[in-house]
Backbone as CSV, one residue per row, in Angstrom:
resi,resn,N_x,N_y,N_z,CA_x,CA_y,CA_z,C_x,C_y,C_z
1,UNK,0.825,-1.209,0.000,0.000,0.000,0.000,0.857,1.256,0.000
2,UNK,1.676,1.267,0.832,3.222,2.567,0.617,3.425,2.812,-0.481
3,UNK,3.696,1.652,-0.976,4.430,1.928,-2.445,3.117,1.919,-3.640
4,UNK,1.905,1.783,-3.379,1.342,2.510,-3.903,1.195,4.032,-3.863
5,UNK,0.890,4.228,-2.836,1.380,5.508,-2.377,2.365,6.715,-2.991
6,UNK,3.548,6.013,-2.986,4.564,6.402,-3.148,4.534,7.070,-5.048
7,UNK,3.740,5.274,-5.569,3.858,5.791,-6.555,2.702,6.730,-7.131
8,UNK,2.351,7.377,-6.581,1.333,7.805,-6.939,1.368,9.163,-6.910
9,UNK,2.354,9.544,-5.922,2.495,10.847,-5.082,3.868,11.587,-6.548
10,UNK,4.664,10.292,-7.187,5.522,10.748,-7.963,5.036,11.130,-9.510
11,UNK,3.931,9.946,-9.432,3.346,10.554,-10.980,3.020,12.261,-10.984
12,UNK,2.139,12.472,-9.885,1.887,13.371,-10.030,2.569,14.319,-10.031
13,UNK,3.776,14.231,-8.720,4.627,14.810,-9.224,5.559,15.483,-10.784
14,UNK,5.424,14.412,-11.553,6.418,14.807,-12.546,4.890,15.142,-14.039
15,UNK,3.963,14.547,-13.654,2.832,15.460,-14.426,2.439,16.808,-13.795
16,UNK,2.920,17.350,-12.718,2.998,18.931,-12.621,4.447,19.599,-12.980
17,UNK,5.431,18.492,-13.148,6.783,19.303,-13.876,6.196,18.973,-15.555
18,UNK,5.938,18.620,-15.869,5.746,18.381,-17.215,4.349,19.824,-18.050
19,UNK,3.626,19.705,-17.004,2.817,20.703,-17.135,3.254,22.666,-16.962
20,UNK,4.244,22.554,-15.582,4.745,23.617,-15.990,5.310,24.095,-16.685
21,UNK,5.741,23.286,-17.665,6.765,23.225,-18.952,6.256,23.631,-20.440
22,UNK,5.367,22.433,-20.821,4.652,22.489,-21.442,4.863,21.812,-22.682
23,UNK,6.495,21.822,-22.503,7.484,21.417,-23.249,8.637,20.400,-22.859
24,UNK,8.395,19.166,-23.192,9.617,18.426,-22.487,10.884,18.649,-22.949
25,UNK,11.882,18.168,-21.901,13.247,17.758,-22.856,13.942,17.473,-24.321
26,UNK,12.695,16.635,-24.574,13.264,15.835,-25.704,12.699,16.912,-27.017
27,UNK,11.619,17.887,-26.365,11.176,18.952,-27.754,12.255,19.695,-28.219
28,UNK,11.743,19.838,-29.142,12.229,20.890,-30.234,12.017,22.204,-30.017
29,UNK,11.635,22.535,-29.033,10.896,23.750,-28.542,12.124,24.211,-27.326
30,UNK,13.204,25.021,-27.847,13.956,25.732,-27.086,13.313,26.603,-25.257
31,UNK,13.734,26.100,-24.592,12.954,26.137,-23.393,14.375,27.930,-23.180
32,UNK,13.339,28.937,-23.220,13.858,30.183,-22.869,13.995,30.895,-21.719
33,UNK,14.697,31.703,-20.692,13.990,32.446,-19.680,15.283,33.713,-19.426
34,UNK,15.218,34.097,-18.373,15.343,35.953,-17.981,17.273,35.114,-18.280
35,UNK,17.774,33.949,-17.759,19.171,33.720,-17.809,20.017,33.676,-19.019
36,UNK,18.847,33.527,-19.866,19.710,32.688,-21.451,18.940,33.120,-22.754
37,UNK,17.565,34.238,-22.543,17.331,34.864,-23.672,18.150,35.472,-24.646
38,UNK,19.027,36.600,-23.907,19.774,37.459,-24.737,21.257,36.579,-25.083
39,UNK,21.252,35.920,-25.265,22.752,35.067,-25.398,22.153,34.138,-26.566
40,UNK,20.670,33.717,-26.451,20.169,32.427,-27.884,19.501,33.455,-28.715
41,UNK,19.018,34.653,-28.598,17.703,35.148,-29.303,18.275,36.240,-29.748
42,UNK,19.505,36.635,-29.159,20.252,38.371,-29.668,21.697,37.713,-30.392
43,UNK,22.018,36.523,-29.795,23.161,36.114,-29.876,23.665,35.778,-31.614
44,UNK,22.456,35.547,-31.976,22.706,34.802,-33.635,21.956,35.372,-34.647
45,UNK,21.818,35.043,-35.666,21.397,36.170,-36.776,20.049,35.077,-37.456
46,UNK,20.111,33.982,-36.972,18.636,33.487,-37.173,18.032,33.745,-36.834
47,UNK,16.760,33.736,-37.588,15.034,34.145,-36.838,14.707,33.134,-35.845
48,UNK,14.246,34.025,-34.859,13.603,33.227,-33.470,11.911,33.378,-33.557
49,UNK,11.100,32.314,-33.437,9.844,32.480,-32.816,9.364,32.142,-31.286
50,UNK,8.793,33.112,-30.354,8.856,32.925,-29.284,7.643,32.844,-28.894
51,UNK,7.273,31.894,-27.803,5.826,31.703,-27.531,6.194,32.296,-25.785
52,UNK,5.377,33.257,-25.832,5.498,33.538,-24.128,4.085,32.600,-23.516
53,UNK,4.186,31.983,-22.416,3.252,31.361,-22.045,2.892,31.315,-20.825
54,UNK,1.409,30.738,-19.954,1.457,30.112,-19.049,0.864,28.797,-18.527
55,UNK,1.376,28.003,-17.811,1.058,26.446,-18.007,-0.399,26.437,-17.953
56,UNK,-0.907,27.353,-17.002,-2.595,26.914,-16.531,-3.648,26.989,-18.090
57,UNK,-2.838,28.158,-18.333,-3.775,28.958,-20.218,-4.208,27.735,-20.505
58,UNK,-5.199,27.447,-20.804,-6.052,26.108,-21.787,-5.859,26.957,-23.324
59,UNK,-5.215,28.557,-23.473,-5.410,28.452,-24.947,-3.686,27.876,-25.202
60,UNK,-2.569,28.260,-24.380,-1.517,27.401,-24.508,-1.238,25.664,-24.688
61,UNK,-2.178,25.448,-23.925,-2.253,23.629,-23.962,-2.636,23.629,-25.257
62,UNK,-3.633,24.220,-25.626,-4.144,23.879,-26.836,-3.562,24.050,-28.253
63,UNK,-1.904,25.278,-27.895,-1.601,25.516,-28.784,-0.201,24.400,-29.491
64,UNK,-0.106,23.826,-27.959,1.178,23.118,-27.523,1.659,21.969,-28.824
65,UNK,0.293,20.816,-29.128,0.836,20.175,-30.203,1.179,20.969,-31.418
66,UNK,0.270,21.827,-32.242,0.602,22.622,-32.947,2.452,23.195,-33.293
67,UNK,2.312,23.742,-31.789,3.811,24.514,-32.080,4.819,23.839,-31.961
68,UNK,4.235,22.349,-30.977,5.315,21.287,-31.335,6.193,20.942,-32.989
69,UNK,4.529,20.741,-33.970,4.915,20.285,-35.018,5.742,21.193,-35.661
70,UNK,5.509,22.829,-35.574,6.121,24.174,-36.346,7.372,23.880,-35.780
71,UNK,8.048,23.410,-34.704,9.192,23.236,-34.303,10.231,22.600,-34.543
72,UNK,9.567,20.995,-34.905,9.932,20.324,-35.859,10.186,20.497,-36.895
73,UNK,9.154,20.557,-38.014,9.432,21.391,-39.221,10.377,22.457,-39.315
74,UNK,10.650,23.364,-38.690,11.662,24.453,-38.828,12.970,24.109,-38.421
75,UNK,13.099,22.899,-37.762,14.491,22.180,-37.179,15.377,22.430,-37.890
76,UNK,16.180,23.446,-37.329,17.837,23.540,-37.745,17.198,24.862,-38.964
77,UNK,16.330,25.416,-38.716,16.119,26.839,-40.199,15.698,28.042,-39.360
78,UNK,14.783,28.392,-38.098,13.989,28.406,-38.022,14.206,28.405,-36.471
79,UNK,14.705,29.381,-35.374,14.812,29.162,-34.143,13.498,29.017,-32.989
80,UNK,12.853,28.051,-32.833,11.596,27.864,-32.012,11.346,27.795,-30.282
81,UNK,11.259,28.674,-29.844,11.197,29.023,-28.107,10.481,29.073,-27.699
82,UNK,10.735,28.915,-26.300,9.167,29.308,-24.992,9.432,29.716,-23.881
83,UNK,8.912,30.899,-23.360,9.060,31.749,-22.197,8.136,31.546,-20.978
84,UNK,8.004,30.670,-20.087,7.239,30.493,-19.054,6.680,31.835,-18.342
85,UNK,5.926,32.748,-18.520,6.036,34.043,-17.750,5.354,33.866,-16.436
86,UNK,4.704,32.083,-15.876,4.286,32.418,-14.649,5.359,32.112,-13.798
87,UNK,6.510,31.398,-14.194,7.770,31.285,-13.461,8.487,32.823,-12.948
88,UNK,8.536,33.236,-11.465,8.382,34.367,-11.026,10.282,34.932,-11.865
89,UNK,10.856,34.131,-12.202,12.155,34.541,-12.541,12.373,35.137,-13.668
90,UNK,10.815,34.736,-14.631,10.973,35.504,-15.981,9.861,36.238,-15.818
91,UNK,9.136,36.678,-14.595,8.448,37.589,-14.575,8.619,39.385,-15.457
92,UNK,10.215,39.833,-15.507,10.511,40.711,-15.577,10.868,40.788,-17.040
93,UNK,11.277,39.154,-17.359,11.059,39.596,-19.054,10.011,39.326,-19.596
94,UNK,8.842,38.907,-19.157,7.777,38.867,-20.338,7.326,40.470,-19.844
95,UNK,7.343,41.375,-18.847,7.026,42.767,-18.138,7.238,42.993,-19.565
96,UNK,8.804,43.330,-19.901,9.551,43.883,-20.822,9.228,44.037,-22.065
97,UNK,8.545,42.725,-22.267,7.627,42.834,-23.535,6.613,42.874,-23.882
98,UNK,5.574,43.686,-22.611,4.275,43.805,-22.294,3.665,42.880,-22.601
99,UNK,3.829,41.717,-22.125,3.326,40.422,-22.150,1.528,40.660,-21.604
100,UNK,0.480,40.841,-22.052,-0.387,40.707,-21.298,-1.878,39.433,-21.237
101,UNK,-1.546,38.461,-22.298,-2.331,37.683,-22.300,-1.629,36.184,-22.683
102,UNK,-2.540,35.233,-22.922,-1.515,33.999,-23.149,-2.496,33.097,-24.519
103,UNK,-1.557,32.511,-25.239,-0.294,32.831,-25.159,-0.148,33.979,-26.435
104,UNK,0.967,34.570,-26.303,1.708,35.753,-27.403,2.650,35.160,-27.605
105,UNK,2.669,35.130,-29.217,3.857,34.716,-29.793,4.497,36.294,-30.546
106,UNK,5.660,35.971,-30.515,6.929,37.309,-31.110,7.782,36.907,-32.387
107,UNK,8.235,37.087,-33.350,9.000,37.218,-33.793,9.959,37.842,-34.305
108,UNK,11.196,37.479,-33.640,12.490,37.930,-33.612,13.385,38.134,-34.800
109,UNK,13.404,39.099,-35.462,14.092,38.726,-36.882,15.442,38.149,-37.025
110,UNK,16.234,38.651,-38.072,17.461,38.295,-38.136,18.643,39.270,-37.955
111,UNK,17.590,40.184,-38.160,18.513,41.596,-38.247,18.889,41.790,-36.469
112,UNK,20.202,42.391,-36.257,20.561,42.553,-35.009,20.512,44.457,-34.809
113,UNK,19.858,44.617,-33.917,20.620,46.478,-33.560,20.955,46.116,-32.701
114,UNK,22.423,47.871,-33.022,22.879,48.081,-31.754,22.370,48.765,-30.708
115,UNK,22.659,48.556,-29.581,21.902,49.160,-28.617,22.303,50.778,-28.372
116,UNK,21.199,51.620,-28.595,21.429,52.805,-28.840,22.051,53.564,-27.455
117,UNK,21.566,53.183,-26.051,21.713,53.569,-24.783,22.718,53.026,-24.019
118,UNK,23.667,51.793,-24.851,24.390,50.796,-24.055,25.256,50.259,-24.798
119,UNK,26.470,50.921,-24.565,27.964,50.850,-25.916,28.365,49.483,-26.073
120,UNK,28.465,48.838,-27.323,28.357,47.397,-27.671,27.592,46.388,-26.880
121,UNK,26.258,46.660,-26.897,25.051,45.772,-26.872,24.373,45.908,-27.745
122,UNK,23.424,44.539,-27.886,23.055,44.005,-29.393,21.327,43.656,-29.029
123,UNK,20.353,44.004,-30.026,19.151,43.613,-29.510,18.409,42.850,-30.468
124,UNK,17.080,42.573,-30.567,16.653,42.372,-32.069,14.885,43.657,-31.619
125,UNK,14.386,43.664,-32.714,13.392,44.377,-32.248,12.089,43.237,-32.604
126,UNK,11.381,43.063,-31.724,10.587,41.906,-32.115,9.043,42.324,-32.807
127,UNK,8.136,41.444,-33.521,7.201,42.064,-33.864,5.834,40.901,-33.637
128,UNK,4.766,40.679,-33.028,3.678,40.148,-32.743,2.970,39.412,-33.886
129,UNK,3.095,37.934,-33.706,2.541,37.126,-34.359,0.644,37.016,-34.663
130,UNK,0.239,37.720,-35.432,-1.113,37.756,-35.640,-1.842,36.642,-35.883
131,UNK,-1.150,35.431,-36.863,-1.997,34.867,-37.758,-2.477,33.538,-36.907
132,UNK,-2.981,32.368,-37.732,-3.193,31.225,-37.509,-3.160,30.449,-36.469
133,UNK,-3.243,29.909,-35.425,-2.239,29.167,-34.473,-1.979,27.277,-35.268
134,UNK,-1.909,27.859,-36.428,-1.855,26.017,-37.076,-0.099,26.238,-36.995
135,UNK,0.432,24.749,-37.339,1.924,24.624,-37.364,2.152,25.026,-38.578
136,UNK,1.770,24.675,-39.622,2.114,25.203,-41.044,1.571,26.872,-41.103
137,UNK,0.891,27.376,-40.727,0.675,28.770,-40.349,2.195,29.524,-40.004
138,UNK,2.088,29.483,-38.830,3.382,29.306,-38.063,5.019,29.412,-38.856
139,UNK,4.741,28.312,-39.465,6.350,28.214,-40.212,6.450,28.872,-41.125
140,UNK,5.288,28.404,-41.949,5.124,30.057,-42.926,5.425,31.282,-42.923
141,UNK,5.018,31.562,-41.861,5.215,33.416,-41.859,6.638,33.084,-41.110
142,UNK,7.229,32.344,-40.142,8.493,32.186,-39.707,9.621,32.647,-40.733
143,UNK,9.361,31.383,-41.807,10.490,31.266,-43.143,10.270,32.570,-44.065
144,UNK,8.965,33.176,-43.837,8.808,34.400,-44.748,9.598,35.569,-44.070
145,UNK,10.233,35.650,-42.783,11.120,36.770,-41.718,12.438,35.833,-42.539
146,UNK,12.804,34.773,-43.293,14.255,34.569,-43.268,14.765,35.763,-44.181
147,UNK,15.558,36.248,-44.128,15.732,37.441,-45.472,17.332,37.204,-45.237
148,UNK,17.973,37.215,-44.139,19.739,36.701,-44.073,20.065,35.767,-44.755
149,UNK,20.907,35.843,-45.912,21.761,34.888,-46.017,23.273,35.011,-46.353
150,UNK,24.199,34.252,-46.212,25.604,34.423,-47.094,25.901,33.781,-48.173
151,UNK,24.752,33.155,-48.349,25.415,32.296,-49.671,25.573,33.111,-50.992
152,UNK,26.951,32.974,-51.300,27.455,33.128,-52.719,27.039,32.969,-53.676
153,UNK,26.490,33.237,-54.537,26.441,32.737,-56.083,27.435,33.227,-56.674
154,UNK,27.394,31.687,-57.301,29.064,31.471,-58.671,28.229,31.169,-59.917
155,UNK,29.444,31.666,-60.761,29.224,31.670,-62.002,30.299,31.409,-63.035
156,UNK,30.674,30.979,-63.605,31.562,31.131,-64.844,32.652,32.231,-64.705
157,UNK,31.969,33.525,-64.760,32.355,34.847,-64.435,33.394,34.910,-62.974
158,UNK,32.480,34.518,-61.954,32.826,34.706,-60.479,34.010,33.799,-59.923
159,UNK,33.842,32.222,-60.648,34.148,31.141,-60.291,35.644,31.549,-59.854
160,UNK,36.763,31.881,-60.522,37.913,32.030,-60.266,38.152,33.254,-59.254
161,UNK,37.290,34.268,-59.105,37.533,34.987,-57.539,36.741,34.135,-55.835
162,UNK,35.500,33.245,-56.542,35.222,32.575,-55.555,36.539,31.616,-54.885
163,UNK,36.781,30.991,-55.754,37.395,29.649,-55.137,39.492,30.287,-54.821
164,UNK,39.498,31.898,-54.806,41.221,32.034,-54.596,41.418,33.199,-52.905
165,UNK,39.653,32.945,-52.836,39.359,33.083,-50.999,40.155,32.207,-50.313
166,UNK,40.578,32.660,-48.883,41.594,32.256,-47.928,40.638,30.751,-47.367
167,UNK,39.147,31.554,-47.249,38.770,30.717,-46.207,38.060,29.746,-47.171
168,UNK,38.016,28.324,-46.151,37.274,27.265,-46.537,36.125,27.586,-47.685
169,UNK,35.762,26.396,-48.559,34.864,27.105,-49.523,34.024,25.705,-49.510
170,UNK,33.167,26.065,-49.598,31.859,24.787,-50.612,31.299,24.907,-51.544
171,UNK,30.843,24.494,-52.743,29.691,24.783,-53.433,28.133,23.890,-53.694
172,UNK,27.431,24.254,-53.361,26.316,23.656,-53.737,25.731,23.726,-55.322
173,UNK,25.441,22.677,-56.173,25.024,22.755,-57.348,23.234,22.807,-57.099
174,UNK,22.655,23.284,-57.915,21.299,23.220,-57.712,20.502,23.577,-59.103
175,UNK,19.590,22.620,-59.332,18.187,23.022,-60.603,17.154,24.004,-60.292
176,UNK,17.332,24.489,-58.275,16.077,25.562,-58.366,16.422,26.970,-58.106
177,UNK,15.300,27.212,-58.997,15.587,28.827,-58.776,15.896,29.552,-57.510
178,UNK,15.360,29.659,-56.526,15.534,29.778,-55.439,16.795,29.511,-54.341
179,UNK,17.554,29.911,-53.717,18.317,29.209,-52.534,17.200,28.707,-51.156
180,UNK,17.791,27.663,-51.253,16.781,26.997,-50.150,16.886,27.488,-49.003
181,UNK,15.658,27.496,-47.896,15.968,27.982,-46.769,17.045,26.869,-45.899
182,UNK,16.770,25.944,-46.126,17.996,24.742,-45.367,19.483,25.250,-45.413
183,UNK,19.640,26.188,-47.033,21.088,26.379,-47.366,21.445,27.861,-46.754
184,UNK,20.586,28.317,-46.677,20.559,30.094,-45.593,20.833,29.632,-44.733
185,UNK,19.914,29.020,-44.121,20.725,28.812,-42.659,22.229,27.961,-42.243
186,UNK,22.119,27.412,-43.203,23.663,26.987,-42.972,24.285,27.677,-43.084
187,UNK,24.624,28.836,-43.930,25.524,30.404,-44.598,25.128,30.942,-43.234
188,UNK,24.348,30.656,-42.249,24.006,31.948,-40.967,25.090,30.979,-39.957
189,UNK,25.084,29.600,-39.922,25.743,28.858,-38.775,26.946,28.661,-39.122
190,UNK,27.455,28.384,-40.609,29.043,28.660,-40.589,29.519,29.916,-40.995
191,UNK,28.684,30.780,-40.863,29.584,32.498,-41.183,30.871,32.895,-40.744
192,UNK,32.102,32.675,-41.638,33.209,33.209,-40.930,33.990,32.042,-40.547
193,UNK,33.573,30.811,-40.784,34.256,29.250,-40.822,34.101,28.563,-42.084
194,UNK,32.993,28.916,-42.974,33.479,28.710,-44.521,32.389,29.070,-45.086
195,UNK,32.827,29.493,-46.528,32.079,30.206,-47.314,31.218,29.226,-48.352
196,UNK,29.655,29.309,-48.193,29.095,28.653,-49.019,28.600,28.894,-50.307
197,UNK,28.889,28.301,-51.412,28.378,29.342,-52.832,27.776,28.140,-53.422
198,UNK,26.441,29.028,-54.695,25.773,28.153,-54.766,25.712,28.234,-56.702
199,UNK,25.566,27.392,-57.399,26.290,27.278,-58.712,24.909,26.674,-59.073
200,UNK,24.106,27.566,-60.393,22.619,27.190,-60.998,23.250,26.149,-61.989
201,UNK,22.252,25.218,-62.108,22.619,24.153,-63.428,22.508,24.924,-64.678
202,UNK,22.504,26.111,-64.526,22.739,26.516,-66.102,23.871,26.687,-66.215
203,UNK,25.089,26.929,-65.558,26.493,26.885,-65.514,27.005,25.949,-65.784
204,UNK,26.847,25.068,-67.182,27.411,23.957,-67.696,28.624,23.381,-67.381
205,UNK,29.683,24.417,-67.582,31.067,24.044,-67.413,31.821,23.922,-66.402
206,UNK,30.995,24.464,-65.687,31.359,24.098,-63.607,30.383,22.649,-63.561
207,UNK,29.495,22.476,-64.115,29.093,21.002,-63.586,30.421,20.129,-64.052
208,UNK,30.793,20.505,-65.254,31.349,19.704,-66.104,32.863,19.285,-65.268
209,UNK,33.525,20.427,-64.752,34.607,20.758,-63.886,34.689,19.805,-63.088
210,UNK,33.274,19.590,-62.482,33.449,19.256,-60.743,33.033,17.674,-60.960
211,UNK,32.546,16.941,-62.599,31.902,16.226,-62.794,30.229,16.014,-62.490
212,UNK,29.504,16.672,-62.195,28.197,16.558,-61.777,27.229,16.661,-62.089
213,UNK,26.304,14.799,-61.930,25.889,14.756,-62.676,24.501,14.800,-62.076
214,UNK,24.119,15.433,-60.694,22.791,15.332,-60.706,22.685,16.527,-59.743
215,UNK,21.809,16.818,-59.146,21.390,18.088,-58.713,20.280,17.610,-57.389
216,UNK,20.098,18.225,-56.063,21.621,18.713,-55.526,22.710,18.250,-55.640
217,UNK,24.067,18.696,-55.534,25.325,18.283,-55.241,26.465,19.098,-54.311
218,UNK,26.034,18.747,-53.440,27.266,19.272,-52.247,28.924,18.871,-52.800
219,UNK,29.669,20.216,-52.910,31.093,19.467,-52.593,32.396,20.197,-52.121
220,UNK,32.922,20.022,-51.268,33.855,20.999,-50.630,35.245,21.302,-51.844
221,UNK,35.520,22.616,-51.806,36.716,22.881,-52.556,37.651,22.873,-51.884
222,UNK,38.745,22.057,-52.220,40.217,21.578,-51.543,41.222,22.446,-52.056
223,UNK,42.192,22.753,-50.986,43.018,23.451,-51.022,43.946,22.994,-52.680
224,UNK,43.892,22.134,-52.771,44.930,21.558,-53.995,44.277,21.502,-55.186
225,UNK,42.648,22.217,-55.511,41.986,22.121,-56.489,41.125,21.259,-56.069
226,UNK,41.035,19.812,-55.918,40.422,18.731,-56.154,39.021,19.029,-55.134
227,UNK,38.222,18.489,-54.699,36.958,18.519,-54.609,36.780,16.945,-53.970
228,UNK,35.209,17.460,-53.041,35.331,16.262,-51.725,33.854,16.799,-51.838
229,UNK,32.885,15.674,-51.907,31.529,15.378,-52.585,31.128,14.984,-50.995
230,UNK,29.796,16.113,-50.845,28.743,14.958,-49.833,28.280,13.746,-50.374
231,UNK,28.299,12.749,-49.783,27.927,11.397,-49.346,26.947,11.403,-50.549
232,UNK,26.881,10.878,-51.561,25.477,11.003,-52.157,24.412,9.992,-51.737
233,UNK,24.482,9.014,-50.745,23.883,8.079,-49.989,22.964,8.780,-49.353
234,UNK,23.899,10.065,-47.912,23.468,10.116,-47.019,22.088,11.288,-47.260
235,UNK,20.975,10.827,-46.426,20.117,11.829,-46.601,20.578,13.572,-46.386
236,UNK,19.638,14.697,-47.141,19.782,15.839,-46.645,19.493,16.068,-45.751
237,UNK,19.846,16.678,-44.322,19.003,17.248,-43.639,19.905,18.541,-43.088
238,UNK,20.059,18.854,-42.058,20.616,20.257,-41.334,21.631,19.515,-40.396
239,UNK,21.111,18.423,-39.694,22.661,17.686,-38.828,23.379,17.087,-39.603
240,UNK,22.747,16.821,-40.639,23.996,15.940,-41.245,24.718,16.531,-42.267
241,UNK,24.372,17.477,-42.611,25.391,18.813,-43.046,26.095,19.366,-42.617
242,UNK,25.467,19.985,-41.168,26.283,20.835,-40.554,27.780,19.045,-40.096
243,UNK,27.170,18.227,-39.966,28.698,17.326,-39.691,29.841,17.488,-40.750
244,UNK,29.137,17.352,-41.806,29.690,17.616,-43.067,30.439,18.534,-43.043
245,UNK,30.069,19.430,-42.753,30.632,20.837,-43.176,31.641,21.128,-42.352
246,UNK,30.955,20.689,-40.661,32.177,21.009,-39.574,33.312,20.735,-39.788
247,UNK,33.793,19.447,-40.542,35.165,18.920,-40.749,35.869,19.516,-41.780
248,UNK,34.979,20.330,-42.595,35.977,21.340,-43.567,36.251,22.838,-42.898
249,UNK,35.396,22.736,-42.172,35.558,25.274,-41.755,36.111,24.909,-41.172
250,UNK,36.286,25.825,-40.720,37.582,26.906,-39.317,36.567,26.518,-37.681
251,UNK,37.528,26.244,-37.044,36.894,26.197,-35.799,36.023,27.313,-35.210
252,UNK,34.471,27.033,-34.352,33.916,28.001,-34.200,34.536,28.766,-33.484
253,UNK,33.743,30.190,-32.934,34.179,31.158,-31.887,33.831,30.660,-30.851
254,UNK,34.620,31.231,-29.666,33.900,31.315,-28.756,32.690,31.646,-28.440
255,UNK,31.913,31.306,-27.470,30.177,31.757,-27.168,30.352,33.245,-26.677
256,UNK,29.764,33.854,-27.330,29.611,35.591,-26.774,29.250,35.823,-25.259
257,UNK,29.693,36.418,-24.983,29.443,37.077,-23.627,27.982,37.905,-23.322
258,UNK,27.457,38.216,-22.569,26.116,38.296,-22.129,25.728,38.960,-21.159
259,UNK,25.015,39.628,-20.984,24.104,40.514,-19.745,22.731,40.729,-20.097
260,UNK,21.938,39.942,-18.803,20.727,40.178,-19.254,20.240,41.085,-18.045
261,UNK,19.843,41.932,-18.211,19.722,42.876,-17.333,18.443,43.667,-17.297
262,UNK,17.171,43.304,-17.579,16.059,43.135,-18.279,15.314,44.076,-16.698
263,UNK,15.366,45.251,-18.053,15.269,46.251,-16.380,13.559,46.832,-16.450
264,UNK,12.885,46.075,-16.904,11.047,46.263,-17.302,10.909,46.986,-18.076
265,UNK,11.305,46.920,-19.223,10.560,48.557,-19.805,9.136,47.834,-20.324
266,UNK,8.644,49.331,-20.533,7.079,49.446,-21.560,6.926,48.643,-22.933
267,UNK,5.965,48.247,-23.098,5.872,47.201,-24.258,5.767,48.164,-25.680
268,UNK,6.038,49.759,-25.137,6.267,50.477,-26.606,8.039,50.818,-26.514
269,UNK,8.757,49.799,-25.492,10.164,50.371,-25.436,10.853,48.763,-26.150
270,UNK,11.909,49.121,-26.665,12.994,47.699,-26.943,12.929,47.013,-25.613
271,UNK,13.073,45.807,-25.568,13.794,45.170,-24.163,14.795,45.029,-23.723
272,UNK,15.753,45.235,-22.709,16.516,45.624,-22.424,17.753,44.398,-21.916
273,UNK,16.968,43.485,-22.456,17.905,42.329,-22.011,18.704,42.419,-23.472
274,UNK,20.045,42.099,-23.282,20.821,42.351,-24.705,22.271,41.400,-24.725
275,UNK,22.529,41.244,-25.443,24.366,40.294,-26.091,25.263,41.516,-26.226
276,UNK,26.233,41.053,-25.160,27.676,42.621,-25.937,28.310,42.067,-26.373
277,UNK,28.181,41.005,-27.723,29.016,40.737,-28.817,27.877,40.620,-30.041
278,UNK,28.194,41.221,-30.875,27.322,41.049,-31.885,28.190,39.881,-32.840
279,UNK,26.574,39.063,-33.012,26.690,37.463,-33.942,27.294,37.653,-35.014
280,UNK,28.586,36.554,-34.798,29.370,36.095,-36.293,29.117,35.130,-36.555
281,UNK,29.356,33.986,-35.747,29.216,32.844,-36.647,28.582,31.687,-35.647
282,UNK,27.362,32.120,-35.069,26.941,31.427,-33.831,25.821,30.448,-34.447
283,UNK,25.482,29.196,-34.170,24.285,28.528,-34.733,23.306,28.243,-33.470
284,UNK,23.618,29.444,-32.219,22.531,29.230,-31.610,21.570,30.222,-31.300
């Protein structure tokens, strides 16, 4: 009977940690607060979407699978967060962003300012998610804020100033018009550890160069000319690129330094929590 007891007293237990959350461990859903906002959300030049929340909200529960799936989907493009504001410790940053109902979602662009009142601090200015609460809603207007990228385009023309750069190089071959959002964000996470350029299949004689015969085609440019092909086995995705890729760039930076100092302002003021290094080459 104890150990009924016992167990009974723990379920519940960890279904009221699970509930204050909203979000487990294992999500995709960047768990945010007043310690580590301005270091993930100011720190990098990807777009953040932020759900400020509180566990009790039935319109949060309700929004929870939803933003699960948008979280997923945007994995590794697409920075996806959550701000507990009944946790009394981030009381002062959802203040900051005149948090007044639940849940409010924000989005954080890519663009960084400097902080006009506070010599090398970095902010983003955020702007209020209106639309849908569906997951494809959601990612939509997310990927429609991507506007950063570094990727290169080569050409025939370009090809010989691209590839006599110091730093590491890649090129991606591609049939679509477009640069993919998968390949932006990679140009945002190795910025400044290697340069990614992206070569249209109408550029015959660079396929011809590199041999390539299908589209996509990942392949790193080697110091000695020669060329080092992604896996054509391995699936695309964002981890298994960025592995890819890690073993050709330059080692990252150090993690920027940080003060969050989130001193309440008015929800018609910036927030005041901020990064005093502005993002080079951070993928968080």
């Amino acid at each position: 009977m104890r150990n009924l007891v016992l167990l009974i007293i723990n379920l519940i237990i960890v279904a009221n940690v699970v509930e204050a959350s909203l979000y487990g461990p294992k999500s995709k859903v960047i768990q945010l607060d007043k310690g580590n906002f301005a270091e993930k959300v100011y720190g990098t030049e990807h777009v953040w979407v932020v759900e400020f929340f509180a566990p009790w909200c039935g319109h949060c529960k309700a929004l929870t699978p939803e933003y699960e799936k948008a979280a997923h989907h945007l994995d590794g493009i697409i920075r996806v967060g959550a701000v507990n504001c009944d946790d009394s410790k981030n009381k002062e940053l959802c203040g900051s962003f005149g948090i007044q109902g639940f849940p409010t979602i924000k989005i954080f662009p890519s663009k960084v300012t400097k902080e006009q009142k506070k010599k090398q601090a970095y902010h983003k200015v955020p702007e209020d998610y209106n639309g849908a609460r569906s997951a494809s809603s959601i990612a939509s207007y997310a990927l429609s804020k991507m506007t950063t990228t570094y990727v290169v385009p080569v050409s025939e023309e370009s090809y010989d100033s691209f590839v006599s750069q110091e730093m590491p190089k890649a090129i991606l071959f591609t049939n679509k018009p477009k640069t993919s959002d998968l390949f932006k964000a990679l140009s945002i996470d190795f910025r400044n550890r290697i340069v990614l350029g992206e070569v249209k299949h109408t550029s015959s004689s660079l396929a011809e160069k590199y041999k390539v015969t299908k589209y996509p085609t990942l392949i790193i440019i080697n110091k000695d000319g020669t060329s080092t092909p992604y896996p054509s086995d391995d699936k695309i995705s964002h981890q298994l690129l960025t592995t890819f890729l890690d073993q050709f760039a330059l080692p990252p930076p150090p993690p920027p330094s940080s003060s969050s100092s989130s001193s309440g302002t008015s929800s018609k003021k910036t927030q005041e929590s901020t990064t005093t290094t502005p993002p080079l080459a951070t993928g968080e």
